[in-house]
C-alpha positions, 0 to 999 in steps of 0.5 A, a space after each residue: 119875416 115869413 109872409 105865410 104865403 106858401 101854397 096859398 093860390 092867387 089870381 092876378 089880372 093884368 100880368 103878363 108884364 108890368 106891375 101884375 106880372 111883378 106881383 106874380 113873380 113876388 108870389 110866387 117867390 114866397 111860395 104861392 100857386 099863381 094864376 096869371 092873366 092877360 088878353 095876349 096869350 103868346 105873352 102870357 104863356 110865357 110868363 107863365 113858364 119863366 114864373 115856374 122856372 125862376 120860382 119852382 111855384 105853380 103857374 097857369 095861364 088864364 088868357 082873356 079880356 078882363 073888360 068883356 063883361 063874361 070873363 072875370 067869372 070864366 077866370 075865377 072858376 078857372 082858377 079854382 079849377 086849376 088851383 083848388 081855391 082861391 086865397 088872393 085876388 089881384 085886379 088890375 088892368 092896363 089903364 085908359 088912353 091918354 087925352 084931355 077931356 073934349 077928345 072922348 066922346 060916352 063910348 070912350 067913357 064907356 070903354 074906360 068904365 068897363 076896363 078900369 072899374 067894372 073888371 074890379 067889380 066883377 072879379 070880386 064879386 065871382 070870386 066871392 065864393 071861394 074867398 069865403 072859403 079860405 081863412 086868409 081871404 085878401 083882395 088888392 086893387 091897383 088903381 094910381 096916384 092920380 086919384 089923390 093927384 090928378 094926372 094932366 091929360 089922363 081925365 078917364 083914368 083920373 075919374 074911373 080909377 077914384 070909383 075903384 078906390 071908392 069901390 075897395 074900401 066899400 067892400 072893406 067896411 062890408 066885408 071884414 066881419 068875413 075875414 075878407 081884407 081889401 086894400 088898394 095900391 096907387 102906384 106912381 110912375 112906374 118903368 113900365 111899358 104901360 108907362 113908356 106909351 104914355 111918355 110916348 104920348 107926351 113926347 108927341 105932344 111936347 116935341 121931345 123924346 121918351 127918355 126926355 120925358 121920362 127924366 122930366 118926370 121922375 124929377 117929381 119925385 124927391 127920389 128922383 127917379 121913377 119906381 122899379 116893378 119889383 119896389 111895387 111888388 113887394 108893397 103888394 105881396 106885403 099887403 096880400 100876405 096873412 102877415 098883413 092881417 090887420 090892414 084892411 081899407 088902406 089906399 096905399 101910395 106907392 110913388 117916391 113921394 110923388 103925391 104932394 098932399 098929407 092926407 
């Protein structure tokens, strides 16, 4: 299937590694101009290089702190700088720390909102005006499971991520008369290092290791095992892709069938 995703230019936050950069990559693939950003630049650099080289596609990198209420607009017009336009947004952020709900006091709170929420809000609402500006406008939040199954001992992410959802499919009902299609993918666990810290973090709790962990939780899903980046990537590069052109407002589980419920 052709995606039609060439020469369409695309910012991704969150993508030095992990799912944002296993995205990148997939658009790239496809043909796209790729904007990539991360708050480690040595990383991002990088990433940027091994994009171009493995994909023959434009790549730049837009270092920044996504949670700094100033950058997501800086990025923006970066990238429209750097590309001539913007096609596609991809937000997404690395996650919360893990804890129980009595450990955090409003300034954890507050952090979490700024990282997992207000970065969506304010690269949507910078990146407005160019994505009126281009006939297959598309925005993809990536938020987790967990806000139809609550994950034990991630109570900020378990709360901030379901405003996102909450968020996206606002903007899909507000702003599908423009052309502007938004959905969001709630992976599962993913073999991300995002997801080793977490495992790390269970293991310090439970007295094991992280590979015990990590094979106790990949027995929740009835594949067995976790998800590789690029099965969450090609999910979003689908969604992102004008072949998507009537899916808007869809809250995408992309987890081995880890979420138990119907709906």
């Amino acid at each position: 299937m052709d995606l039609m995703l060439r020469n369409k230019r695309a910012l991704i936050t969150g993508a030095s590694r992990g799912l944002g950069y296993a995205t990148a990559l997939g658009l790239a693939r496809e043909g796209c101009w790729v904007a990539i950003n991360s708050r480690a630049a040595a990383n991002l650099e990088q990433a940027a290089h091994t994009l171009t080289q493995e994909t023959g596609s434009l790549a730049v990198a837009l270092p920044g702190n996504i949670s700094e209420p100033d950058v997501p607009a800086l990025l923006v017009q970066q990238t429209v700088d750097a590309l001539g336009g913007l096609d596609l947004l991809v937000t997404n952020a690395g996650g919360p720390p893990a804890g129980k709900f009595e450990v955090f006091d409003d300034a954890a709170w507050q952090q979490a909102i700024e990282l997992s929420l207000m970065s969506h809000v304010r690269l949507i609402r910078a990146a407005l005006p160019a994505l009126r500006q281009s006939p297959s406008a598309s925005v993809l939040t990536i938020t987790s499971y967990s806000v139809k199954q609550p994950i034990p001992n991630l109570v900020l992410s378990n709360s901030v991520r379901a405003a996102t959802v909450g968020l996206t499919k606002t903007l899909a009902l507000e702003l599908g008369a423009e052309g502007i299609r938004f959905n969001s993918i709630l992976p599962g666990w993913t073999e991300t290092e995002r997801v080793v810290e977490l495992m790390g973090y269970r293991a310090n709790l439970n007295g094991t290791t992280i590979n015990e962990e990590i094979a106790h939780q990949a027995k929740d899903s009835p594949l067995g095992r976790m998800a590789r980046p690029e099965e969450f990537a090609n999910a979003a590069v689908f969604l992102l892709s004008p072949a998507a052109s009537y899916i808007t407002g869809v809250m995408l589980t992309v987890d081995g069938g880890m979420y138990k419920g119907t709906l």
